[in-house]
C-alpha positions in Angstrom: 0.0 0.0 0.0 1.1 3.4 -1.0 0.7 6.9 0.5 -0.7 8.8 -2.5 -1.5 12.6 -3.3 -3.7 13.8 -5.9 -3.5 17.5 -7.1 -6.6 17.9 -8.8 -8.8 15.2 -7.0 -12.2 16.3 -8.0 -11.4 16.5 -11.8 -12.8 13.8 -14.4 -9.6 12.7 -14.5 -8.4 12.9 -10.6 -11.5 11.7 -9.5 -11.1 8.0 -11.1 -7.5 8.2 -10.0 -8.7 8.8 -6.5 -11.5 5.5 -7.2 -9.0 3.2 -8.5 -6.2 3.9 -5.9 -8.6 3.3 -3.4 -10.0 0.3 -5.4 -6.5 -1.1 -4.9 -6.3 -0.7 -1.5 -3.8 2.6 -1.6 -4.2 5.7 1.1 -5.1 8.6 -0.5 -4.7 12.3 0.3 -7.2 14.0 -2.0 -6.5 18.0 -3.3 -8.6 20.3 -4.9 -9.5 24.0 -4.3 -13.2 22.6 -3.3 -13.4 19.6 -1.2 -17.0 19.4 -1.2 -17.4 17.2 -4.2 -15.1 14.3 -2.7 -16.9 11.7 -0.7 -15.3 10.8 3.4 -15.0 7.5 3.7 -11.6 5.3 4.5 -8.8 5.7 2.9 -9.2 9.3 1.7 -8.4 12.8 3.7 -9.1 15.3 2.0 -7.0 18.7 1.4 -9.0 22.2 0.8 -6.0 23.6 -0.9 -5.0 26.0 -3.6 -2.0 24.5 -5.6 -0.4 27.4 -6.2 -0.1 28.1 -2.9 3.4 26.6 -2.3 3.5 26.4 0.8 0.6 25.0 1.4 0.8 23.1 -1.5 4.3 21.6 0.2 2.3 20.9 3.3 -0.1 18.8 2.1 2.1 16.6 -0.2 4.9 16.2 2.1 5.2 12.6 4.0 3.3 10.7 1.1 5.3 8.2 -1.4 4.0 9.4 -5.1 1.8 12.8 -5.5 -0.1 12.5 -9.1 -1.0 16.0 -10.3 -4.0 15.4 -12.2 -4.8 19.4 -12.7 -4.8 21.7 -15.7 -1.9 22.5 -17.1 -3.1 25.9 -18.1 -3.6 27.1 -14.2 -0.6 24.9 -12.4 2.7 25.3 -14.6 5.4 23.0 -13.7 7.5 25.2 -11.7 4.3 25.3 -9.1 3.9 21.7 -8.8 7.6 20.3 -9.5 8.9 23.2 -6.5 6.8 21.6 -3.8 6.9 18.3 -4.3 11.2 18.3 -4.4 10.9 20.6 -1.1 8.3 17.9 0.5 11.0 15.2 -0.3 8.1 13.3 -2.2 10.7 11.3 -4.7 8.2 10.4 -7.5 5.7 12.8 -9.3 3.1 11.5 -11.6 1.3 13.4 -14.3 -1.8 13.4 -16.0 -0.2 14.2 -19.5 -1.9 15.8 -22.6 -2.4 14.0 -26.2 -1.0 17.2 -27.6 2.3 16.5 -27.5 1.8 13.2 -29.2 3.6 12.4 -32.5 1.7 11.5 -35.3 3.3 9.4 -38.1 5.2 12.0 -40.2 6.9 12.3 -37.0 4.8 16.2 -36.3 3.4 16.8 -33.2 -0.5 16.3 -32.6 -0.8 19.8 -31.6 0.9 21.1 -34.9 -1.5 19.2 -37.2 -4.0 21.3 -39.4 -7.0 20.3 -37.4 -6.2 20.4 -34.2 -9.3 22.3 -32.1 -8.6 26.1 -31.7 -10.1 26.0 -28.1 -7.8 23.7 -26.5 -4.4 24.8 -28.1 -3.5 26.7 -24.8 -4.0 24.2 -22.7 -2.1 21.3 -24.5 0.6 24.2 -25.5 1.2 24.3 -21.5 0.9 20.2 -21.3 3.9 20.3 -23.5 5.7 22.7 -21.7 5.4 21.0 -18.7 6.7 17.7 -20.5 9.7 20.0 -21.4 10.3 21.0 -17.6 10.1 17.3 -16.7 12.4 16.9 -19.2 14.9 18.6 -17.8 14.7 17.8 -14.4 17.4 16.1 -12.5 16.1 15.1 -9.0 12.6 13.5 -9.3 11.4 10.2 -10.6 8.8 11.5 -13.0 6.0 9.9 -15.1 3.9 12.0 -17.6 1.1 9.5 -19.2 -0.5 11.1 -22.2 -4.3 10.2 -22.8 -5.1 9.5 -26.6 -6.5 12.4 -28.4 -10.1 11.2 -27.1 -10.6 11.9 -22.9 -14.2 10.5 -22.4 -16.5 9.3 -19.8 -16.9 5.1 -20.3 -16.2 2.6 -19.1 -13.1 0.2 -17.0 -12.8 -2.8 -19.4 -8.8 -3.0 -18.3 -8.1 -3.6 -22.0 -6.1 -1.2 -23.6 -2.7 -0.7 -25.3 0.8 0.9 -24.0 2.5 3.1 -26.1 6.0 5.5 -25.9 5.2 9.0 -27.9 3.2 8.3 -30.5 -0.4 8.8 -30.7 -2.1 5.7 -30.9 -5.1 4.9 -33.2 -7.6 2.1 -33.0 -7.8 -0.3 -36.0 -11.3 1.6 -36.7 -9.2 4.7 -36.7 -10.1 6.3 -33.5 -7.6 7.5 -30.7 -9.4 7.3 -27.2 -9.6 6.2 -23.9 -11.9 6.4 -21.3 -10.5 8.1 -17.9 -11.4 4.7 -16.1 -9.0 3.1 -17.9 -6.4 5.9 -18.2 -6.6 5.5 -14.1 -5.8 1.7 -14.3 -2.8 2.7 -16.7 -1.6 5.4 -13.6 -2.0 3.2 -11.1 -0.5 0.3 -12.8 2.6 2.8 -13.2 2.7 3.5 -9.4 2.4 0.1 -8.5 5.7 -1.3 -10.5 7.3 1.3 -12.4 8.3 0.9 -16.0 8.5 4.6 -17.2 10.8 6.5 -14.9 11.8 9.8 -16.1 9.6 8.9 -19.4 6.5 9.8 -21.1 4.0 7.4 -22.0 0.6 7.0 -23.6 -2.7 4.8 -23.2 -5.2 3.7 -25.8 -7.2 1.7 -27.2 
């Protein structure tokens, strides 16, 4: 069993997180601005905090095993999340990654290609920054696991495939995966590590 942070806890994404560590037995300290959304029962405390608060931020991470920041990239940069989890001594930091920075097969980035959606360029522009900063850091054991281009609501079959930095495609042409599964992938990744200091992706 591992102590286990999640920034972000009340998100689509952080909230299955939060139900599959739990699912698995795993303590979990649960973030988020608003608390009011996240269930007590055992197994979870939860934090009322603002994340880029670094202090407090620091205080609520520190003594835990892995801290998952599961929050968007476009309001928690990587200097506000990397800082307090080094100063907490927390060793390993996983991330709930962006499909943006995804190569597709002429070797461009997902977030370069012609259609990519207008609306959501800021946000996975800041997803790959933060893979950058990750990128070049030193100290931490760091994870980022990229979601296919598709983040939906659906449901935890546990069958999916593993991929490096390529966007992956179903054979019906379709990159997706629900967040159930995308949790099972993280948590899978927490449990016995096979991406340190790598990026990773999940599909079907």
């Amino acid at each position: 069993m591992s102590k286990i942070a999640i920034i972000g806890a009340t998100g689509r994404a952080g909230s299955q997180l939060l139900e599959e560590a739990l699912r698995r037995g795993h303590s979990v300290t649960a973030i988020a601005r608003d608390t009011s959304k996240i269930v007590p029962r055992s197994g979870v405390v939860s934090q009322a905090v603002d994340a880029l608060d670094a202090a407090a931020l620091q205080a609520a991470i520190a003594g835990h095993d892995v801290v998952i920041s599961a929050a968007h990239f476009s309001t928690l940069p990587a200097a506000a999340v990397i800082g307090p989890v080094k100063q907490a001594g927390v060793k390993r930091l996983l991330v709930v990654g962006g499909a943006g920075s995804l190569l597709l097969p002429d070797g461009t980035r997902v977030i370069d290609s012609a259609g990519f959606p207008e609306a959501y360029k800021a946000e996975a522009g800041a997803g790959a920054v933060f893979l950058e900063n990750l990128r070049q850091e030193k100290e931490l054991d760091w994870t980022f696991l990229s979601p296919s281009a598709e983040f939906v609501e659906g449901e935890r079959s546990g069958k999916f495939r593993i991929g490096k930095d390529d966007l992956l495609v179903s054979s019906e042409g379709r990159s997706w995966i629900t967040f159930a599964d995308y949790a099972i992938a993280m948590l899978d990744e927490v449990e016995a590590p096979k991406h340190s200091r790598q990026r990773f992706t999940v599909g079907y």
